[in-house]
KOLTI-856363 format. One record per atom (N, C-alpha, C): residue in three letters; x, z, y. Coordinates in steps of 0.001 Angstrom, whole numbers, plus 524288, in hexadecimal, padded with zeros to 5 digits. Last residue first. Example, Ala and Ser with C-alpha at 12.3 -4.5 7.8 and 13.67 -1.06 7.14 Angstrom:
SER8323281BA87F736/SER8356681BE47FBDC/SER8326481EBE8001E/ALA8338681E787E9C6/ALA8300C81E787EE6C/ALA8339081E787F31C/
//
This chain:
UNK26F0EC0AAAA433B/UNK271E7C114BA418C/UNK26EC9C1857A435C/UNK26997C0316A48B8/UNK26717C05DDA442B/UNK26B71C0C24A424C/UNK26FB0BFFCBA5061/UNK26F1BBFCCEA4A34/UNK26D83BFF62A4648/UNK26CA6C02EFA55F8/UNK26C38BFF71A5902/UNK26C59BFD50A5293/UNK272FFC0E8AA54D3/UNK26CB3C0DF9A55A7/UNK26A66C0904A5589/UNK27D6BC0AA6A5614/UNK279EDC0D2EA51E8/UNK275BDC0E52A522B/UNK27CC6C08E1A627E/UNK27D0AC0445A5DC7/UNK27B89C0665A58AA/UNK27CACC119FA65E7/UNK277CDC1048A6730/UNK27748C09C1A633B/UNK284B1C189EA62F3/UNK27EF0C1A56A5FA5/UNK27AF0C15C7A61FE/UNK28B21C13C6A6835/UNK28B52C1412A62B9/UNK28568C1435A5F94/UNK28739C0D50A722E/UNK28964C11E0A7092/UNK287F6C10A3A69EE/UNK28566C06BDA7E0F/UNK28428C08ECA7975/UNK28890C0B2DA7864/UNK286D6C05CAA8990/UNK2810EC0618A8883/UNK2814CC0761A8245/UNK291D7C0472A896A/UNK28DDBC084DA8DF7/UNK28A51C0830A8D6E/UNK2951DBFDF1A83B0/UNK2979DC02E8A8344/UNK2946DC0730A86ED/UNK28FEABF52BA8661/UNK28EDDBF79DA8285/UNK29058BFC43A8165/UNK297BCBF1B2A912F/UNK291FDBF2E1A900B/UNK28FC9BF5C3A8C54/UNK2A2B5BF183A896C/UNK2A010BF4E7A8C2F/UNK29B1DBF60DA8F6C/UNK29EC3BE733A827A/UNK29DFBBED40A81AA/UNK29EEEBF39BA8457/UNK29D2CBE10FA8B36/UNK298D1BE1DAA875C/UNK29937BE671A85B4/UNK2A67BBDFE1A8E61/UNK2A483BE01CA910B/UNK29E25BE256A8E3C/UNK2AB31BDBFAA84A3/UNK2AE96BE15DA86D1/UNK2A87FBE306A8BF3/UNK2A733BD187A8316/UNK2A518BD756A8054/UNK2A639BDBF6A8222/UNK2AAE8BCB44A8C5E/UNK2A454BCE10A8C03/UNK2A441BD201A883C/UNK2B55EBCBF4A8915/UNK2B3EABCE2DA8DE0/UNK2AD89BD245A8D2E/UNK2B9ACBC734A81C9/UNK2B952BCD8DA8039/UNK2B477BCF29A85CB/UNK2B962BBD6AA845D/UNK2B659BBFFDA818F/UNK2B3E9BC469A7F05/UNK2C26BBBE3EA88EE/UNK2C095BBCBAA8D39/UNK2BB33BBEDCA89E0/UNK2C965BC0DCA8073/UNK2C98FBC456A845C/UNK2C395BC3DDA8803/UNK2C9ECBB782A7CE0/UNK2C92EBBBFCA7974/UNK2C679BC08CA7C05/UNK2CD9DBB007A8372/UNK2C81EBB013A81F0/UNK2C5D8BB517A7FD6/UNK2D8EDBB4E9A8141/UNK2D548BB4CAA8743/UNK2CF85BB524A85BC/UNK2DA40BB21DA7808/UNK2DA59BB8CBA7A76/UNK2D73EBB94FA7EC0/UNK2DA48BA717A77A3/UNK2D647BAC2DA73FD/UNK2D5EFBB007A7654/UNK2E2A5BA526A7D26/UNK2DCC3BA369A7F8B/UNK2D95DBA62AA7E60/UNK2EB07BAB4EA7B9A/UNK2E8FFBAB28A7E84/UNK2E292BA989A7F3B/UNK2EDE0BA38AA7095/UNK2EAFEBA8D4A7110/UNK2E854BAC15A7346/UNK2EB94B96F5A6EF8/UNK2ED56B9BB9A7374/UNK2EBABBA042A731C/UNK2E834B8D21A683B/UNK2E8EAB92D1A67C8/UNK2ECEDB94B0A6B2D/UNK2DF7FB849CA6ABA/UNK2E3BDB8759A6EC5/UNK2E575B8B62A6C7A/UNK2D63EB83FCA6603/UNK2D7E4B7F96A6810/UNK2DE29B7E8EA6B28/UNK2D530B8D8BA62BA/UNK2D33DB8A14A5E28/UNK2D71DB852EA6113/UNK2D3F1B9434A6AD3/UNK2D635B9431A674A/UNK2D78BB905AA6387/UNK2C92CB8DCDA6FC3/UNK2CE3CB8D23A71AC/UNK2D229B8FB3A6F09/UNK2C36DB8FADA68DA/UNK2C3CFB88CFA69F4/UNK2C956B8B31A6CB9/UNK2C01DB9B47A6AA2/UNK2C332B98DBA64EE/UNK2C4C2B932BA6554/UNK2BD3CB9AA7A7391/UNK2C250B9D0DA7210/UNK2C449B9C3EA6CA7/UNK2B597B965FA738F/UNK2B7C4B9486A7672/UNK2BCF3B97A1A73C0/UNK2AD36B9C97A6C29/UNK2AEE6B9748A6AA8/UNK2B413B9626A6D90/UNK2AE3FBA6F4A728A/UNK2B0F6BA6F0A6D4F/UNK2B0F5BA23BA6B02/UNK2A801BA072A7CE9/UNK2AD11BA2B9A7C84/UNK2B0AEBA4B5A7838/UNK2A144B96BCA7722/UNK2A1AEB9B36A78D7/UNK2A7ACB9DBDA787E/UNK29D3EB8910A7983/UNK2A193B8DC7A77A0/UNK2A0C5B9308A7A72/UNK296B0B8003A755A/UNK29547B845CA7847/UNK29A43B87B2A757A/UNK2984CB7551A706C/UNK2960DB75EBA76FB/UNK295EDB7AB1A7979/UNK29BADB73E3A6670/UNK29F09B72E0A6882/UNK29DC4B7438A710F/UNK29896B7F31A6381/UNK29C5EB7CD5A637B/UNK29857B75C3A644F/UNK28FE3B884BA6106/UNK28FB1B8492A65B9/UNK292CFB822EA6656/UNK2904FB889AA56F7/UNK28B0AB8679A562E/UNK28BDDB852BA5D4E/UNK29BC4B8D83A5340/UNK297E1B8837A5085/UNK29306B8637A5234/UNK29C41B9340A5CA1/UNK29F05B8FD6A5A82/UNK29B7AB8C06A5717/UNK294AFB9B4BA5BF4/UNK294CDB9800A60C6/UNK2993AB92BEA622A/UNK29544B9E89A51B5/UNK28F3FB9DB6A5308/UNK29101B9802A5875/UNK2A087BA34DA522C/UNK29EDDB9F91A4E05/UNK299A4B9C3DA5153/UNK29FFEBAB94A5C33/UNK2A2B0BA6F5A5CAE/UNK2A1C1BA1EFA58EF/UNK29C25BB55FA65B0/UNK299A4BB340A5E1F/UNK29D9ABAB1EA6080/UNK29C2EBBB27A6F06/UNK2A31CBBAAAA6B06/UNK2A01CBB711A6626/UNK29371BBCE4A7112/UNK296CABB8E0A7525/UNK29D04BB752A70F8/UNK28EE9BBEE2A6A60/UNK28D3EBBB60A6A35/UNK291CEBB7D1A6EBA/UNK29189BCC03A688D/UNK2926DBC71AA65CB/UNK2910EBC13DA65D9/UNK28CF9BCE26A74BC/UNK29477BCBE9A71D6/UNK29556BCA3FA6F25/UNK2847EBCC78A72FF/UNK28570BC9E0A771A/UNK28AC8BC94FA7564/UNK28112BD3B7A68EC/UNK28060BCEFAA6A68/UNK2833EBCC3EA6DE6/UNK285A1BDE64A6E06/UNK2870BBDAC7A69F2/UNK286C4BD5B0A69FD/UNK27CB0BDF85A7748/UNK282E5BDF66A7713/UNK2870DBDAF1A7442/UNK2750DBDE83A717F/UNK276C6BDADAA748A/UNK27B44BD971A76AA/UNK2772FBE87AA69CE/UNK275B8BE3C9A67FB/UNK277B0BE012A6B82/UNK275EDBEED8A730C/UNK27C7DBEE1FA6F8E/UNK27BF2BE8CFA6B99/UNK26DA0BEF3AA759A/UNK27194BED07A7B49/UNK275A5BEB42A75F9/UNK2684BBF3EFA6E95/UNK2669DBEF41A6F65/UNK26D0EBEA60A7364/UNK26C02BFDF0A6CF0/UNK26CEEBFAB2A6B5C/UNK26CFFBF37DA6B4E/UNK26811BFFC4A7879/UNK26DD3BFFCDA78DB/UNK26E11BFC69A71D8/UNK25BF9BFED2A76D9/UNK25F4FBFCF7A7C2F/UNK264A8BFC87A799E/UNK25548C05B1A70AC/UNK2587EC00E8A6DE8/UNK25BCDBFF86A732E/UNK2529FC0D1FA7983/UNK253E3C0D85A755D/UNK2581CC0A15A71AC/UNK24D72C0629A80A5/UNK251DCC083BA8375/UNK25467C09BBA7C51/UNK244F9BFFD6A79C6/UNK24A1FBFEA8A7C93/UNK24E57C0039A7F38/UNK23DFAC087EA79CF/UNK2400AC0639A764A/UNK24604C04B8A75AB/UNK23B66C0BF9A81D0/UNK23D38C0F60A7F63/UNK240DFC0D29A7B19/UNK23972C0615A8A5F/UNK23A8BC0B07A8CA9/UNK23DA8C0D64A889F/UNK235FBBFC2CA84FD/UNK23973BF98CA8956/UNK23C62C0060A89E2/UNK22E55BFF37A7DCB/UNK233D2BFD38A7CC6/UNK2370ABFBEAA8129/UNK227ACC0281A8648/UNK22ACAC06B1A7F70/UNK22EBDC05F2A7E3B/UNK223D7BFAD5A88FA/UNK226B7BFEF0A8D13/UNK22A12C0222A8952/UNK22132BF42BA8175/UNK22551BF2F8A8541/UNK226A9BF7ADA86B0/UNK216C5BFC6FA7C6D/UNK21BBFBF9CEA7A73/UNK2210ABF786A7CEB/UNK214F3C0578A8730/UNK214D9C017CA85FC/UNK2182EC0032A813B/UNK213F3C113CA8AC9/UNK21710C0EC1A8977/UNK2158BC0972A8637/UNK20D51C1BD0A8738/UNK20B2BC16C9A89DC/UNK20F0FC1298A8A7A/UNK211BFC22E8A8217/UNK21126C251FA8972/UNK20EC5C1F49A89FA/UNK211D3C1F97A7900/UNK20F0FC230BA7A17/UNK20CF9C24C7A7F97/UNK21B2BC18FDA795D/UNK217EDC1733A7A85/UNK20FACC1B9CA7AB1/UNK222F4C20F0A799F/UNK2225CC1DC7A7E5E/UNK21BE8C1BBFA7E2F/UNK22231C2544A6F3E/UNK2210DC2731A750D/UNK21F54C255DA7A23/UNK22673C1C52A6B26/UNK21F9DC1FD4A691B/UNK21ED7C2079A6F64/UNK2305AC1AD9A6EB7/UNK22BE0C1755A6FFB/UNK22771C1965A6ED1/UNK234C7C2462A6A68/UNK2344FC24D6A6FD5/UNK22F61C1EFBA70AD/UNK231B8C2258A5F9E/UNK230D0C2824A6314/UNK230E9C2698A67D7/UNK23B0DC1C4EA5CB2/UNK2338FC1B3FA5C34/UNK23149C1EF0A607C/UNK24615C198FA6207/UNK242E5C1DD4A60D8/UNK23D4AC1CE0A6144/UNK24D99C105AA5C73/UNK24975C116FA6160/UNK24599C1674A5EDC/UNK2518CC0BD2A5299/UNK25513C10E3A5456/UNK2513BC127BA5960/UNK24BF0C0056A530A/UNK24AA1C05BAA4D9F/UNK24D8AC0981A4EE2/UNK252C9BFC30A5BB0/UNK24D4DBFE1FA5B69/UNK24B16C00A4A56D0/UNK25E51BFBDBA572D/UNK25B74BFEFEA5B0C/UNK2574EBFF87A5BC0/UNK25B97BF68BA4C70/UNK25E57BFB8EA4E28/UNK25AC0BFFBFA51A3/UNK258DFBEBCDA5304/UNK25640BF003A4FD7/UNK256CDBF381A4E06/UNK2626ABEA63A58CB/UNK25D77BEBB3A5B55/UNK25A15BEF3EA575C/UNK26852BE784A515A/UNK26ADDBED56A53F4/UNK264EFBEEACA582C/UNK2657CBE058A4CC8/UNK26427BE48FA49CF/UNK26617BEA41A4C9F/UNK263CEBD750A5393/UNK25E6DBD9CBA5142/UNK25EB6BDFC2A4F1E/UNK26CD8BD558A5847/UNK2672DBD611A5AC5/UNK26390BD84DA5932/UNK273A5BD570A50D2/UNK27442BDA0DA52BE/UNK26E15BDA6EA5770/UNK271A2BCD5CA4A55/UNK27076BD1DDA4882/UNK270E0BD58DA4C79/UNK26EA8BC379A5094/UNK26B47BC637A4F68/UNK26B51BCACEA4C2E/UNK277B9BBE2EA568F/UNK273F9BC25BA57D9/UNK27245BC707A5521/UNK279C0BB574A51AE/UNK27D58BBADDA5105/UNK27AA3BC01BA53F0/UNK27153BAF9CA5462/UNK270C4BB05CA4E89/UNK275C9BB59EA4DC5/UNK27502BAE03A5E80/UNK26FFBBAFCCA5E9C/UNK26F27BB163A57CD/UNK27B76BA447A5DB6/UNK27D2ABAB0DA5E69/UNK27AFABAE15A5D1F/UNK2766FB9D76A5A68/UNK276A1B9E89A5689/UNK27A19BA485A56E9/UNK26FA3B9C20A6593/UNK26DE4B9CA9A5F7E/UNK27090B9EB7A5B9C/UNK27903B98A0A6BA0/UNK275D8B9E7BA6C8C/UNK2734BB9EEDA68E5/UNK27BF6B8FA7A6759/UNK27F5EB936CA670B/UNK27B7DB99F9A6851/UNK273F3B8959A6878/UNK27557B8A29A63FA/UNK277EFB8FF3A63DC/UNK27548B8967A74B6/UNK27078B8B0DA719D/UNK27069B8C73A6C2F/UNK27CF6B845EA74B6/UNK27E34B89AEA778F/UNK2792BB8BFDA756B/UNK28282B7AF1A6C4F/UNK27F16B7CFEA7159/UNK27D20B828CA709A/UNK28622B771CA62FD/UNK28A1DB76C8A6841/UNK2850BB7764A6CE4/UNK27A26B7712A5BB8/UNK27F16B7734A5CA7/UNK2828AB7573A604D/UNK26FF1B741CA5DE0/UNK2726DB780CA5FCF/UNK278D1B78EAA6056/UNK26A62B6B8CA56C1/UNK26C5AB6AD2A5C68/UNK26EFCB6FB2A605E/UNK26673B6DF8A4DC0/UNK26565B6E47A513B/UNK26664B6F49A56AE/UNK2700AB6B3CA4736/UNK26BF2B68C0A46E5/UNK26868B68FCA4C2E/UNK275FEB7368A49B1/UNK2776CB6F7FA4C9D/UNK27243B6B21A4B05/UNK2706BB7E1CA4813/UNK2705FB7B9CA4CD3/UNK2741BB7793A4E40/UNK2727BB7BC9A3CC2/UNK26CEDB7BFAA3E42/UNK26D22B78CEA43AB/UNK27D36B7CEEA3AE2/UNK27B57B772FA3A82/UNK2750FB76C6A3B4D/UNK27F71B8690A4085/UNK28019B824EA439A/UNK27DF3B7DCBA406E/UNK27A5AB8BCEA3904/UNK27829B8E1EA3D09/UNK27A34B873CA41A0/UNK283B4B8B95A32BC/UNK27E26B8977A3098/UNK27AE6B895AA34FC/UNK28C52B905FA3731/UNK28CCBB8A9DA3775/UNK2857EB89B0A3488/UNK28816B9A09A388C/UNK288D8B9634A3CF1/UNK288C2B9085A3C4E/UNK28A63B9E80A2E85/UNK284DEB9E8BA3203/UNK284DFB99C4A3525/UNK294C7B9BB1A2E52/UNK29008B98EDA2A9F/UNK28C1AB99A0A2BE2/UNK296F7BA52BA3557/UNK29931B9E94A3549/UNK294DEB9B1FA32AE/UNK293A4BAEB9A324B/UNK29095BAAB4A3556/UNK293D3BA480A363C/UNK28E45BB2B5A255B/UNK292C7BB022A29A8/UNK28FD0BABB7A2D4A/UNK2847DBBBF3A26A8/UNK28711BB624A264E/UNK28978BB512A2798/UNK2820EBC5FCA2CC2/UNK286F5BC5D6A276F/UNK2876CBC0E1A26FD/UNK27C0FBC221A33CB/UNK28068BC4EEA365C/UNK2853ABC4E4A3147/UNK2738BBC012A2E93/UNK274F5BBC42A31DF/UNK27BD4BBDA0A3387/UNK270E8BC99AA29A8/UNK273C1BC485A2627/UNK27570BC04CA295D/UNK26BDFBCE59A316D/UNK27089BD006A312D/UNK273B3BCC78A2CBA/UNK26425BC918A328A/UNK26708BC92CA375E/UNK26B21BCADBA370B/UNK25E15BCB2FA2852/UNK2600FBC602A28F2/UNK2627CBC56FA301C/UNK25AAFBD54FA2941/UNK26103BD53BA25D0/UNK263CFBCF42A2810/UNK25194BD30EA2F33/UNK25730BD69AA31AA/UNK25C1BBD5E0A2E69/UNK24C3CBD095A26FA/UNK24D47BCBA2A2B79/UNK25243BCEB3A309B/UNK24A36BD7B3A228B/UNK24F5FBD20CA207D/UNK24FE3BCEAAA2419/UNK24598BDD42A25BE/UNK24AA1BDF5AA24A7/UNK24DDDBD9DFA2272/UNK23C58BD763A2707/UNK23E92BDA76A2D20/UNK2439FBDA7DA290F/UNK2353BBD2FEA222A/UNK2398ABD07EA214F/UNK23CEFBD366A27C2/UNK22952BD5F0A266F/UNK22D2BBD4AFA2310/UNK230C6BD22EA23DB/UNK22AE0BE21CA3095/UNK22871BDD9DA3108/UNK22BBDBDAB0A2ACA/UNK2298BBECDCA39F6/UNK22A4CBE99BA3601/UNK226CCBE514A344D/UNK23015BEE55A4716/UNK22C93BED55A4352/UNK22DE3BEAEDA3DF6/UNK239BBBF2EDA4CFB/UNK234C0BF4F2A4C77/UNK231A7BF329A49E7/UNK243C3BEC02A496E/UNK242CCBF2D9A48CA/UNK23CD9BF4DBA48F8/UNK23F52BE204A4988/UNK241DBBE38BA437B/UNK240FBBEA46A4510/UNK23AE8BE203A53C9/UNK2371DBE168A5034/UNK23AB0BE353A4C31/UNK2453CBE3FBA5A5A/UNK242B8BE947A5A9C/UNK23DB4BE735A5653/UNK24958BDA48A55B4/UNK24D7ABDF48A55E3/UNK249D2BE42AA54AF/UNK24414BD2D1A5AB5/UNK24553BD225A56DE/UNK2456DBD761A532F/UNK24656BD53BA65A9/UNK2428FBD711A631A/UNK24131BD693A5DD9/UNK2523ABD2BAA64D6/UNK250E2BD7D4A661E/UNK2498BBD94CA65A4/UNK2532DBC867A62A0/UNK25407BCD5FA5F06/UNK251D4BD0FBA5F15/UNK250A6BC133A6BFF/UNK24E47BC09AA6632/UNK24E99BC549A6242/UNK255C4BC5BCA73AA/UNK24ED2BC4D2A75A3/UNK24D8EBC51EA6EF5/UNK25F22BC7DEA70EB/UNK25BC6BCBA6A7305/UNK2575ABCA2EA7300/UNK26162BBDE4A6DA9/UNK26236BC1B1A6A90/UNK2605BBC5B0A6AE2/UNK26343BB93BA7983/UNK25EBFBB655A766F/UNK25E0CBB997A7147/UNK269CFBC0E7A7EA7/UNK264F5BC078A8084/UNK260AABBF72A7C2B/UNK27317BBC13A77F0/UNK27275BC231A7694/UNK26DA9BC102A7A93/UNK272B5BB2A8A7978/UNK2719BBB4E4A7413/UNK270A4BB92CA73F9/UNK274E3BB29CA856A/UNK26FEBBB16CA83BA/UNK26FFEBB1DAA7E59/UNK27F5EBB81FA86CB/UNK279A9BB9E1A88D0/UNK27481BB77EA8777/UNK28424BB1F2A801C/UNK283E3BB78EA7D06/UNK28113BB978A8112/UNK2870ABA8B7A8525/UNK28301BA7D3A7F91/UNK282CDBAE1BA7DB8/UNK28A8EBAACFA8FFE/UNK283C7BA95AA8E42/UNK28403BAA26A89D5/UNK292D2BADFFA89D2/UNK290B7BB17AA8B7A/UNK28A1BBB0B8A8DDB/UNK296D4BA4F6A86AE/UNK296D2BA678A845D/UNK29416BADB6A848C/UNK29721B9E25A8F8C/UNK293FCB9C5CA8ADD/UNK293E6BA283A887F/UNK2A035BA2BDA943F/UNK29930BA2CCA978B/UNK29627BA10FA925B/UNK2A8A5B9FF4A8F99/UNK2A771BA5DEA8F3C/UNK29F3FBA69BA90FD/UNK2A7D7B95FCA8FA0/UNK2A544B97CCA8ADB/UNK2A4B9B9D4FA8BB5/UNK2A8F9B934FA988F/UNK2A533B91F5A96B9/UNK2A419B9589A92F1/UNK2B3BFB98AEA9A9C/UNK2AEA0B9BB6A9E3F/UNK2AA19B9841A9B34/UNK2B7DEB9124A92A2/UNK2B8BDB97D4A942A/UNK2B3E0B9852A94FE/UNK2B831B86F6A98B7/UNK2B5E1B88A6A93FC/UNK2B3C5B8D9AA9205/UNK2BE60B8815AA0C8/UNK2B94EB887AAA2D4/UNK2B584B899CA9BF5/UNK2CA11B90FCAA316/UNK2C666B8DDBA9F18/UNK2BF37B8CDFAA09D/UNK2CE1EB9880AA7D0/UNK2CF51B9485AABF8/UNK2CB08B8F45AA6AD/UNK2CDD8BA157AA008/UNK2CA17BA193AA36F/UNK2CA79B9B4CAA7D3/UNK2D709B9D3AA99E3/UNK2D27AB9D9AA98D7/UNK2CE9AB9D35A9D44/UNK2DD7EB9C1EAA21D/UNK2DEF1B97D3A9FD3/UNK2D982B9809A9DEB/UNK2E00ABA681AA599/UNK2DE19BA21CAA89D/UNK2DB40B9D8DAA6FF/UNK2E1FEBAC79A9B34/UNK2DCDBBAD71A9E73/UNK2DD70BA926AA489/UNK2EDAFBA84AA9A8C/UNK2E7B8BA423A96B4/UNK2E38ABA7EDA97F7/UNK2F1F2BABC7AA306/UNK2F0DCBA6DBAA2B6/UNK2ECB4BA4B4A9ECE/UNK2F2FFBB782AA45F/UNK2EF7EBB51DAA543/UNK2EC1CBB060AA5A1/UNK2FDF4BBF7CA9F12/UNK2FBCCBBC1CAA2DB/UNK2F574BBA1CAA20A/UNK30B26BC22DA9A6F/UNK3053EBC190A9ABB/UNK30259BBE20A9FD3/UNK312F6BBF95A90A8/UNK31262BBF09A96DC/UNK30BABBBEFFA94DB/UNK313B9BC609A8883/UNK3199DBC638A8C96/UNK3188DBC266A901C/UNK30CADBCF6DA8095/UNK30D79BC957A8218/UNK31289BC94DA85BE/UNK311A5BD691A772C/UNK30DF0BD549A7CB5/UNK30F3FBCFEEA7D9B/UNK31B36BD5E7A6F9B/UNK3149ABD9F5A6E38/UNK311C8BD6FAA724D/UNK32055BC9F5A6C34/UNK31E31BCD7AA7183/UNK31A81BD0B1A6F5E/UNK324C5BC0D9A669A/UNK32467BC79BA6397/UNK32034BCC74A6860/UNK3199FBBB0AA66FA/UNK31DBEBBDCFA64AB/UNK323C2BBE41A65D8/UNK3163EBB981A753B/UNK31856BB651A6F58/UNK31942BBBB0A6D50/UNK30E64BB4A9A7E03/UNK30DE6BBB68A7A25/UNK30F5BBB818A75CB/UNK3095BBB444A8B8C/UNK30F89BB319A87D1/UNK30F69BB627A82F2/UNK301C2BB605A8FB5/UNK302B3BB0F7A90BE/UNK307E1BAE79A8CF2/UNK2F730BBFEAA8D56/UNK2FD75BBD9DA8C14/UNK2FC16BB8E7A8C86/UNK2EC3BBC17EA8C5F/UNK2EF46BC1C8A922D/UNK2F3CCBC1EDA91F8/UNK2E900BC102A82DD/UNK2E617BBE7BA87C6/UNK2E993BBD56A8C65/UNK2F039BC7A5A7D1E/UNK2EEB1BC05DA7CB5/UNK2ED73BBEBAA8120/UNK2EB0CBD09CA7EDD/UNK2F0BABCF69A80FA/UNK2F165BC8F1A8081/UNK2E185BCF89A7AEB/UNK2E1ECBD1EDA81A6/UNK2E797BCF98A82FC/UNK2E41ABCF39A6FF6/UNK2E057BCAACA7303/UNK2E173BC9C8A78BD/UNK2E960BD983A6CB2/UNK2EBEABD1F3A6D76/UNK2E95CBCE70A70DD/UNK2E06BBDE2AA6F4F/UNK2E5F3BDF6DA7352/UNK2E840BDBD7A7369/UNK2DC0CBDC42A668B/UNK2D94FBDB53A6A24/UNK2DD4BBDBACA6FF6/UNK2E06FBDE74A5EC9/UNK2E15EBD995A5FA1/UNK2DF76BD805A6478/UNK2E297BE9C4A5ED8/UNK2E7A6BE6DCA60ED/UNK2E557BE135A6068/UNK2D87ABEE34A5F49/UNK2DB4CBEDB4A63FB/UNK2E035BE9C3A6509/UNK2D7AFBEA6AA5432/UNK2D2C1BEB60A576B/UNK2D4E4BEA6AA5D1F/UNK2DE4ABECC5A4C4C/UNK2DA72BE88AA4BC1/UNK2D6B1BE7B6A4E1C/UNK2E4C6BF67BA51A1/UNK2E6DDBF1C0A4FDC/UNK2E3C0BED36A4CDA/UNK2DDC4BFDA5A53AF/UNK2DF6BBFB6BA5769/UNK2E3B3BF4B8A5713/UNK2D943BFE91A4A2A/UNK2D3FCBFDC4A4F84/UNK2D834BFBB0A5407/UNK2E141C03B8A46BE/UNK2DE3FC00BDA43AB/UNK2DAF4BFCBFA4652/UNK2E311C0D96A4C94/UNK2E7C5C07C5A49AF/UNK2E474C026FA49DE/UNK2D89AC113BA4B11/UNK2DA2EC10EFA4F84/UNK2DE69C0C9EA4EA4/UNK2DA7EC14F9A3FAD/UNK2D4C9C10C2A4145/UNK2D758C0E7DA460E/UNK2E362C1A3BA4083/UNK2E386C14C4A3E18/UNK2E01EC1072A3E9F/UNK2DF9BC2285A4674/UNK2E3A9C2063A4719/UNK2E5A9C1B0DA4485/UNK2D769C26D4A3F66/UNK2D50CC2427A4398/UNK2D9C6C2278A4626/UNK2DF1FC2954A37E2/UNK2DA04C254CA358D/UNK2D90DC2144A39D6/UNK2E61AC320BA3AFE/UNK2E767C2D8FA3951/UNK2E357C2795A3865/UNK2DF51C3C62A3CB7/UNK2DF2CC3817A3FC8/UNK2E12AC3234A3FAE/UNK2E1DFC4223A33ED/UNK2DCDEC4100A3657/UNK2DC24C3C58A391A/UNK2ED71C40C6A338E/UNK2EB2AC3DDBA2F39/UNK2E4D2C3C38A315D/UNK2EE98C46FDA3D23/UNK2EF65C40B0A3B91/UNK2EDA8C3DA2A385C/UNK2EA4FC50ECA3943/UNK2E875C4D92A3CF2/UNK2E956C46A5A3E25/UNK2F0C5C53EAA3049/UNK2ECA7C51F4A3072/UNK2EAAFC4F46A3487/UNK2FB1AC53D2A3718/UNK2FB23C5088A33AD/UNK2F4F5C4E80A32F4/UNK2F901C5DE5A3BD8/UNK2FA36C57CEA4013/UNK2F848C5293A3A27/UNK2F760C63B0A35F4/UNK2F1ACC6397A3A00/UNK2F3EDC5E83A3B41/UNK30154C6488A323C/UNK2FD94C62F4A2DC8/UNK2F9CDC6180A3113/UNK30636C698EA39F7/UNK307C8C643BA389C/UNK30399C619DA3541/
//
């Protein structure tokens, strides 16, 4: 009886984490799913009591919808592209060379990230309304492009100070070119952190909502603008859940990509661990 007892007590911890993970993690996310696709859900009902499909018509039958979902997936292929061309060598000069003001000019990517960004934003918008950016799609990829920059630079530089010196010596010993070094040895190396960076990037940029609110309002909505105008203008719960849902899509889709090219150890490498 005493072996049973201890064992519970053993296990009691990861039985509460588990409570714990499922009641601020799963159950709201189960509300969201059941929202979406109830047509009838009063109190007292645990479940809804008619279901159905009418506000996924109602949404998707929206030409606004499909705008902004398409806005909103151009603007996280070309930030996360335009973040790649500018960071990523950025990325491999902070790991491979030195130079002054290298370590503060790395802290100052990560003070970008501790500022609140509301107040970032709004200063950031009375620049670009002076200069003619504001409510255009150009503004808006600029100032995404500023949420970028920690995980561009520093999970890259990670990964290239974690690249084995040794194997490029080598390489370039057999004659190996600088390109060929880095294209054979370098890069397969940093590869998976690099992907998780873009990864990152690309989701946080399709879900980043302050940046694409204040600085493309009133001409450019993205699908987390669109769903807050229509809360804001309509509260239906429905509409949220749907959108909610319709937004879960690309990441669910993102991270099982990611689930097949990385791994624990390959993000702890990616940030220096």
């Amino acid at each position: 009886m005493s072996a049973i007892l201890r064992k519970m007590v053993h296990e009691l911890p990861g039985a509460l984490i588990t409570l714990l993970l499922v009641g601020f993690i799963v159950l709201p996310i189960a509300g969201v799913f059941l929202w979406a696709f109830a047509e009838v859900w009063r109190y007292p009902s645990i479940l809804p009591t008619q279901w159905g499909f009418r506000f996924w018509g109602m949404m998707l039958g929206r030409a606004d919808v499909w705008e902004a979902f398409r806005t909103s997936l151009l603007l996280s292929v070309i930030v996360t592209g335009l973040s790649a061309i500018i960071c990523l060598p950025a990325a491999y000069a902070f790991a491979r060379l030195e130079f002054p003001g290298k370590s503060l000019l790395l802290l100052s990517f990560l003070t970008i990230q501790a500022f609140p960004k509301f107040g970032l934003y709004i200063a950031i918008a009375t620049i670009f309304f002076s200069l003619g950016l504001v409510g255009t799609f150009t503004g808006v990829v600029v100032v995404q492009l500023v949420n970028t920059l920690l995980l561009m630079i520093w999970i890259p530089v990670g990964a290239f100070q974690n690249v084995d010196i040794r194997l490029e010596e080598a390489a370039r010993d057999v004659g190996a070119g600088p390109i060929r070094t880095f294209v054979s040895v370098t890069l397969p190396q940093a590869g998976p952190a690099i992907a998780a960076a873009l990864l990152l990037t690309f989701v946080g940029t399709f879900y980043e909502t302050e940046g694409a609110f204040l600085i493309g309002a009133p001409n450019i909505r993205t699908m987390p603008v669109l769903m807050i105008s229509l809360i804001n203008n309509q509260i239906v719960v429905q509409y949220g859940a749907v959108l909610s849902v319709l937004l879960w899509v690309p990441s669910f889709i993102a991270l099982l990509f990611a689930r097949k090219i990385l791994n624990a150890r390959t993000i702890a490498g990616g940030v220096g661990a």
